[in-house]
C-alpha positions as CSV (number, residue, x, y, z in Angstrom):
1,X,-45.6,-1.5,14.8
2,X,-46.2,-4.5,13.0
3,X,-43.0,-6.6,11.0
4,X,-43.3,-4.5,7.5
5,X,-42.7,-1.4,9.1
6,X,-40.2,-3.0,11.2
7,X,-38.2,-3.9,8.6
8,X,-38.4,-1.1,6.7
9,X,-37.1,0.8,9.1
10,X,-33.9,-1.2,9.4
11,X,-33.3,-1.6,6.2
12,X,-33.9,3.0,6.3
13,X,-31.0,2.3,9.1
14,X,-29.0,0.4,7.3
15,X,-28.7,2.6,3.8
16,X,-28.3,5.4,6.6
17,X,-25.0,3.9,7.8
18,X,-23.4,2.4,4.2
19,X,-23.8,6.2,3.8
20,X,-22.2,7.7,5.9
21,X,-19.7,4.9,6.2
22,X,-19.0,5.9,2.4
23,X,-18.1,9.0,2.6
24,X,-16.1,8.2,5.7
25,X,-14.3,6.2,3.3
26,X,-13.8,8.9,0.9
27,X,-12.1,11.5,2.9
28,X,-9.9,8.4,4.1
29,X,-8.8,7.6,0.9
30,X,-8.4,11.5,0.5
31,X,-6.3,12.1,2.9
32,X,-4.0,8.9,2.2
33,X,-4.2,10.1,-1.7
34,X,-2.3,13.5,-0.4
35,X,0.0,11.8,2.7
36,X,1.4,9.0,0.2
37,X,3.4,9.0,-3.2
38,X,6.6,8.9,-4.5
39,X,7.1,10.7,-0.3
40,X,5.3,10.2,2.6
41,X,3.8,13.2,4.3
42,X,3.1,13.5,7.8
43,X,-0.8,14.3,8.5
44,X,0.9,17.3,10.7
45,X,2.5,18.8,6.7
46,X,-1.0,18.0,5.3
47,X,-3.3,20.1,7.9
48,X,-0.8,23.1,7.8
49,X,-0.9,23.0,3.9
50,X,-4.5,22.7,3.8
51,X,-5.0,25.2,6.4
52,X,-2.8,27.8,4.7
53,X,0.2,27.3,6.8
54,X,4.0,27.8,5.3
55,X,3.4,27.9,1.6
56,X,6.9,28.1,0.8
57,X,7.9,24.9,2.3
58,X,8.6,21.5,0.3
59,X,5.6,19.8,1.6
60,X,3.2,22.5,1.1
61,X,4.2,22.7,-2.3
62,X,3.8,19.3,-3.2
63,X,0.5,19.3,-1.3
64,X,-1.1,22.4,-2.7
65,X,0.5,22.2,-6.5
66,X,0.6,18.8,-6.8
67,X,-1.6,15.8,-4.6
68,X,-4.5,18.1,-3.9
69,X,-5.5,18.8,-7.7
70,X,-4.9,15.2,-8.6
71,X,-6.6,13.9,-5.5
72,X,-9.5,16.2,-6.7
73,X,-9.7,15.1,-10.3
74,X,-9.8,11.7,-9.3
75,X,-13.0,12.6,-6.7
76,X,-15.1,14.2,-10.3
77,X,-13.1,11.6,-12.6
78,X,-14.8,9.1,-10.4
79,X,-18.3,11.1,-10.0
80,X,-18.3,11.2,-13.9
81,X,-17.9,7.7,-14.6
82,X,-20.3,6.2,-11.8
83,X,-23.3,8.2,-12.7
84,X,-22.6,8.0,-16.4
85,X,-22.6,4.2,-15.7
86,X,-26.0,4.2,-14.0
87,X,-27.8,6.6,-16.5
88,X,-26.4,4.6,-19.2
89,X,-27.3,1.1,-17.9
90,X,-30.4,2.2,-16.9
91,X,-31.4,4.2,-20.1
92,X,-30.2,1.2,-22.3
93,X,-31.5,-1.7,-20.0
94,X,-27.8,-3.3,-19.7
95,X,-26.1,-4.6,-17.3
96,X,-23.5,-4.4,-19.5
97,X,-23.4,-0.4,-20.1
98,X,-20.5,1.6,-19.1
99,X,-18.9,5.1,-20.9
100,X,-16.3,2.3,-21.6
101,X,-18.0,-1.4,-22.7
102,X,-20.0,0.6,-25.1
103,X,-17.7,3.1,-26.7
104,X,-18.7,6.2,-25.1
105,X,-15.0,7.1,-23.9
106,X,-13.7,6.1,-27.1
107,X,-15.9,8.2,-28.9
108,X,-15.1,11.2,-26.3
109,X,-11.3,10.4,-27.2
110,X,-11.0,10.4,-30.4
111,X,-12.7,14.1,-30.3
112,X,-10.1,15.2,-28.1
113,X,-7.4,14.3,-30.1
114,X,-9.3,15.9,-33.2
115,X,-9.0,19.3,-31.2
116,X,-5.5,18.4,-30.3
117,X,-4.8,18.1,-34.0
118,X,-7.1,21.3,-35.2
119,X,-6.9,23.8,-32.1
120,X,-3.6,22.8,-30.5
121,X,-3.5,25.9,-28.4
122,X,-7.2,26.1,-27.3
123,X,-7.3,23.5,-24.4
124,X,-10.4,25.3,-23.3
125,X,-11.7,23.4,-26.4
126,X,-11.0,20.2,-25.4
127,X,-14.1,19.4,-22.9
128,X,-16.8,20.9,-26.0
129,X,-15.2,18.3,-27.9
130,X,-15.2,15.3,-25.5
131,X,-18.8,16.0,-24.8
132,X,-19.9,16.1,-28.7
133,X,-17.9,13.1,-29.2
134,X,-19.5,11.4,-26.3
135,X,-23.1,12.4,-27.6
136,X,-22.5,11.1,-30.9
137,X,-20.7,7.9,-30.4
138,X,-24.2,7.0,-27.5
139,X,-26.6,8.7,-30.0
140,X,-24.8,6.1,-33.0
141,X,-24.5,3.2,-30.6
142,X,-28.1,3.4,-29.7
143,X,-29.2,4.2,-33.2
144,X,-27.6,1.0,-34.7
145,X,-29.0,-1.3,-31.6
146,X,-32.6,0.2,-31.9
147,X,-32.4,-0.6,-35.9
148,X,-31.2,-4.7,-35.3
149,X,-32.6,-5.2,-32.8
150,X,-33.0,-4.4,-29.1
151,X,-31.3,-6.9,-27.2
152,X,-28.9,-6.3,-24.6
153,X,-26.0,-8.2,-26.5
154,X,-26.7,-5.8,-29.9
155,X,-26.3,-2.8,-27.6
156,X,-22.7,-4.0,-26.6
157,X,-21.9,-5.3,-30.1
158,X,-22.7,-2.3,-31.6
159,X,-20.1,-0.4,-28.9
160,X,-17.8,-2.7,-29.9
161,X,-18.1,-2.2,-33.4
162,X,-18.1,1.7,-32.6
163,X,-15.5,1.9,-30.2
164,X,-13.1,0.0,-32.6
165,X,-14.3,2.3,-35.7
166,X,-12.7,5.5,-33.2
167,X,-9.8,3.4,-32.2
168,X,-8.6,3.1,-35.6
169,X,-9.4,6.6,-35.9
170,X,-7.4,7.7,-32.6
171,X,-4.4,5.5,-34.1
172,X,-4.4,7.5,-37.3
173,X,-4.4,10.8,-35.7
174,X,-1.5,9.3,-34.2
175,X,0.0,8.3,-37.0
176,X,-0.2,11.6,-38.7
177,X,0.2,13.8,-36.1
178,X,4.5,13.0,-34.6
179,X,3.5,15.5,-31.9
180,X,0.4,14.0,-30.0
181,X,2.2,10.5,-30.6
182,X,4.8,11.9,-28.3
183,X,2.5,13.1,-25.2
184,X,-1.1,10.8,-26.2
185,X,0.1,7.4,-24.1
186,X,-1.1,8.7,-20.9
187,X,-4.1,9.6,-22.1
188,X,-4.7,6.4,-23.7
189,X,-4.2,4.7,-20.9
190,X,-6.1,7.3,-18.5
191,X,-3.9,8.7,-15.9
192,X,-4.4,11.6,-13.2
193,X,-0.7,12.3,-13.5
194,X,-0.3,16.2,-14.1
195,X,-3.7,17.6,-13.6
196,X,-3.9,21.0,-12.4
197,X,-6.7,23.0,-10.8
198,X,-6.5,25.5,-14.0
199,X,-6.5,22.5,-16.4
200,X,-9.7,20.6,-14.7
201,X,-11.4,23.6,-13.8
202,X,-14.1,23.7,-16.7
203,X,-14.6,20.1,-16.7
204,X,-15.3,19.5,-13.1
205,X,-18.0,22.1,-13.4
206,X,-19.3,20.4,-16.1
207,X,-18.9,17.5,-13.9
208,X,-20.9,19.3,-10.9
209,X,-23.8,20.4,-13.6
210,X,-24.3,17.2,-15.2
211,X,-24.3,15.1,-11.9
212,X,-26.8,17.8,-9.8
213,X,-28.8,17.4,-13.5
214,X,-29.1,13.5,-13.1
215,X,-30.5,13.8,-9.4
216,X,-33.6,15.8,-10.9
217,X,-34.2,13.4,-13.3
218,X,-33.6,10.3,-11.4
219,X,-37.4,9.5,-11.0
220,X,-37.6,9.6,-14.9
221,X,-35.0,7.2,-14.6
222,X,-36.9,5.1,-12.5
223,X,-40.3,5.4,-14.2
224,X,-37.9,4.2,-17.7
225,X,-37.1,1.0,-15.8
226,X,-40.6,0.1,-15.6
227,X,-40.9,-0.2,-19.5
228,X,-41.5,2.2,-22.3
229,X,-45.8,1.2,-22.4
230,X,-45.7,2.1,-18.2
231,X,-43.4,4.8,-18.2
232,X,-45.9,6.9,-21.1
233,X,-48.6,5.7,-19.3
234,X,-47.7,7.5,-16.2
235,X,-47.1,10.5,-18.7
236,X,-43.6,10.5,-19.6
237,X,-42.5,11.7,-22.5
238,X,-39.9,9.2,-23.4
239,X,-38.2,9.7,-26.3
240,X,-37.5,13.0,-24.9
241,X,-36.4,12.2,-21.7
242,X,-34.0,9.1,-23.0
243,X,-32.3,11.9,-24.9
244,X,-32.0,13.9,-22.2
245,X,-30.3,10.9,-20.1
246,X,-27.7,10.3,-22.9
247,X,-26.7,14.2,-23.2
248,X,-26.1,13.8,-19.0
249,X,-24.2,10.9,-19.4
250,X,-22.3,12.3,-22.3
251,X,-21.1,15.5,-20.8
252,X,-20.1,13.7,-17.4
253,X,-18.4,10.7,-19.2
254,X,-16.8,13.6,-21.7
255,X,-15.9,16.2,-19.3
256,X,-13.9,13.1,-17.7
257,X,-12.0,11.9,-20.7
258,X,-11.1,15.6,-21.5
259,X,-8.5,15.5,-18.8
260,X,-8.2,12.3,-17.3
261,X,-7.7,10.6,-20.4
262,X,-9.7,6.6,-21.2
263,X,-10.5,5.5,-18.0
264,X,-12.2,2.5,-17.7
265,X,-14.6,0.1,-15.8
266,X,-15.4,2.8,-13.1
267,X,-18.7,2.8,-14.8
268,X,-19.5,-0.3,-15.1
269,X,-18.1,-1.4,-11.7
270,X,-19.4,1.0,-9.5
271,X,-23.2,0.7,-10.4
272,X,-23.3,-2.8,-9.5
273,X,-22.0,-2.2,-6.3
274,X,-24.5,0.4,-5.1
275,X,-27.1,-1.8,-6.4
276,X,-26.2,-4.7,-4.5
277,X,-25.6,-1.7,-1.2
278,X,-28.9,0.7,-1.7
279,X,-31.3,-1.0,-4.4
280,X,-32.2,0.5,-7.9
281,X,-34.0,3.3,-6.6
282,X,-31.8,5.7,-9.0
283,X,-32.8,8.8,-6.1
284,X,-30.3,7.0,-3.7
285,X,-28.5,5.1,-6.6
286,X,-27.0,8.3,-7.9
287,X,-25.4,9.7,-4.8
288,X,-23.9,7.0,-3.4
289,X,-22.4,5.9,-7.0
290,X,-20.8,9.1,-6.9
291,X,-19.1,8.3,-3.5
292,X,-18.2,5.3,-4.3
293,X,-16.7,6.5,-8.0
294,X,-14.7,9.1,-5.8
295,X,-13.1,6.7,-3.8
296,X,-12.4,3.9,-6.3
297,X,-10.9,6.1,-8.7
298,X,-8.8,7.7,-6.1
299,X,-7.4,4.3,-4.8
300,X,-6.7,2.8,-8.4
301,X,-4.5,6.2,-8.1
302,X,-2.9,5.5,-5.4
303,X,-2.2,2.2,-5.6
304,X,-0.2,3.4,-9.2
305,X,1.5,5.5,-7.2
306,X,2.6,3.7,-4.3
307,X,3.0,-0.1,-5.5
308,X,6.2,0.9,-7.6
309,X,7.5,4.0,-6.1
310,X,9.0,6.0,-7.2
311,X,8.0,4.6,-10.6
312,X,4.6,5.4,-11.6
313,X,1.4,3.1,-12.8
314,X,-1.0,4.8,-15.1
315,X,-4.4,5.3,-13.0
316,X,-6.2,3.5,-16.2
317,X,-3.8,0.0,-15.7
318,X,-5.1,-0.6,-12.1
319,X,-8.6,0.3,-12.8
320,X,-8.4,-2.6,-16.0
321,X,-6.9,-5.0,-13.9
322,X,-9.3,-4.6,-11.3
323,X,-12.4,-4.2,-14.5
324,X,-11.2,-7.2,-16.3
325,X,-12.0,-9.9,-14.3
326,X,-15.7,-7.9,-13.3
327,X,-16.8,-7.7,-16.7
328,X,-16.2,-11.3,-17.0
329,X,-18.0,-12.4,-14.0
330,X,-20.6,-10.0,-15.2
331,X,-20.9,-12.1,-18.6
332,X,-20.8,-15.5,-17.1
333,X,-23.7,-14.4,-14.6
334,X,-25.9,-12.6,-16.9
335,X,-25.6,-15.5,-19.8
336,X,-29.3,-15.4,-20.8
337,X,-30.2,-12.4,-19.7
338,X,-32.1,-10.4,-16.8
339,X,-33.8,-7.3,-16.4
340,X,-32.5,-4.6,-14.6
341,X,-34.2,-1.5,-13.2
342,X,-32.7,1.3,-12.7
């Protein structure tokens, strides 16, 4: 066996354990999202409730009504974000891309709160909604950088300019509407607090859909990170499959927003790190940014819950304080510019 192959091999071996040691670190951070809160469960309370055990008693209760639909909303809130983040950066080119740096989430928002506003009883609504606003504010985005130009700074200035456009449009709905004012700062802030298995039902499936979706078309993802003149050389039909991409990453990054609220950074954060872990091959990329979104989103939950018990941090504060200081290293190290593939 000569060194190559050799080395291959390890580095097969390697990817093989970050693997498994990442979903290792999900169900970790799974089981600590239901033992800790505003109480501390025993593991012994969590097993039996899990297991079906005494439904009636205190700890089953909160287990079953409360941690384990939360804990689970955070796994697909997570799932959402991280692949939306690698489709995105990899459809657009930009290191920079995220369902939140480019306006994605606000666009996703603001569609919400329209339905709020127009079908106040029809939460079913409220996903459809996300998603179209999603599509539209990546479809505009990308529109406005492909007719200035197509450099990786326009992409993000145009989210900016978008994202504020929706922002001033979330604020008036605000300003209109006394009854969302009331009940919209969680939501603006993304938080996990409250969400129910009926309430995150249809959006996690959309959730599941999109993301098994993005694994098919993860070699076309690839083959776009080569270049538009290589990718339609090899016989992809690009303009099509782009689209494609941005519908995937708008009905993850919307199904997310629809009950979790403007989360941020998850996106952004979470695709570096499996790049630095398992490469850009977008086949492994995918996967393992949905493990690691699980478990991120789950922690910056946890930590809000547990760092001022029995007061409560919005999920959305931790995840900023955390995507903050990322996007700026981000920015300092990519002054000038570098490709990426994804």
């Amino acid at each position: 066996m000569n060194s190559s192959s050799t080395s291959s091999t390890r580095k097969g071996d390697r990817k093989v354990y970050l693997i498994i040691l990442l979903f290792v670190i999900l169900v970790a951070v799974f089981m600590a999202g239901l033992a800790f809160g505003s109480v501390s469960l025993p593991v012994s309370d969590i097993i039996k409730a899990l297991s079906g055990g005494d439904k009636t008693s205190t700890a089953s209760i909160v287990i079953r009504s409360v941690r384990l639909p939360r804990v689970t909303a955070g796994i697909f809130a997570g799932i959402g974000l991280s692949v939306a983040g690698v489709i995105l950066q990899g459809v657009m080119n930009n290191a920079l891309a995220s369902p939140n740096t480019i306006g994605v989430g606000s666009g996703a928002g603001f569609f919400v709160m329209l339905s709020m506003v127009i079908f106040p009883a029809k939460i079913w609504l409220q996903p459809v909604f996300a998603f179209a606003g999603a599509l539209i504010a990546t479809l505009l985005i990308f529109a406005l950088a492909y007719f200035a130009d197509t450099s990786r700074m326009t992409i993000i200035l145009a989210g900016v300019t978008v994202s504020s456009f929706l922002s001033a449009g979330i604020n008036l709905l605000k300003t209109l509407n006394t009854d969302i004012a009331i009940n919209i700062n969680s939501f603006l802030m993304g938080s996990l607090a409250g969400a129910s298995f009926s309430s995150t039902r249809l959006p996690e499936a959309g959730i599941v859909i999109a993301f098994i979706a993005a694994l098919f078309m993860a070699r076309a993802l690839n083959m776009l990170g080569l270049g538009e003149d290589v990718a339609r050389s090899l016989g992809l039909r690009v303009g099509a499959v782009r689209f494609l991409l941005l519908v995937i990453s708008s009905v993850l990054a919307g199904c997310v927003v629809s009950y979790a609220g403007l989360l941020s950074f998850a996106g952004l954060i979470v695709p570096h790190i499996g790049r630095k872990l398992f490469g850009n091959d977008a086949r492994i990329l995918i996967p393992c940014s949905a493990l690691l979104g699980g478990s991120f989103v789950m922690l910056c939950d946890l930590l809000g819950r547990v760092l001022f018990a029995p007061y409560e941090l919005p999920t959305g504060i931790i995840m900023a304080f955390v995507g903050g200081p990322f996007f700026m290293y981000l920015l300092l190290r990519r002054k000038g510019g570098r490709r990426i593939n994804a």
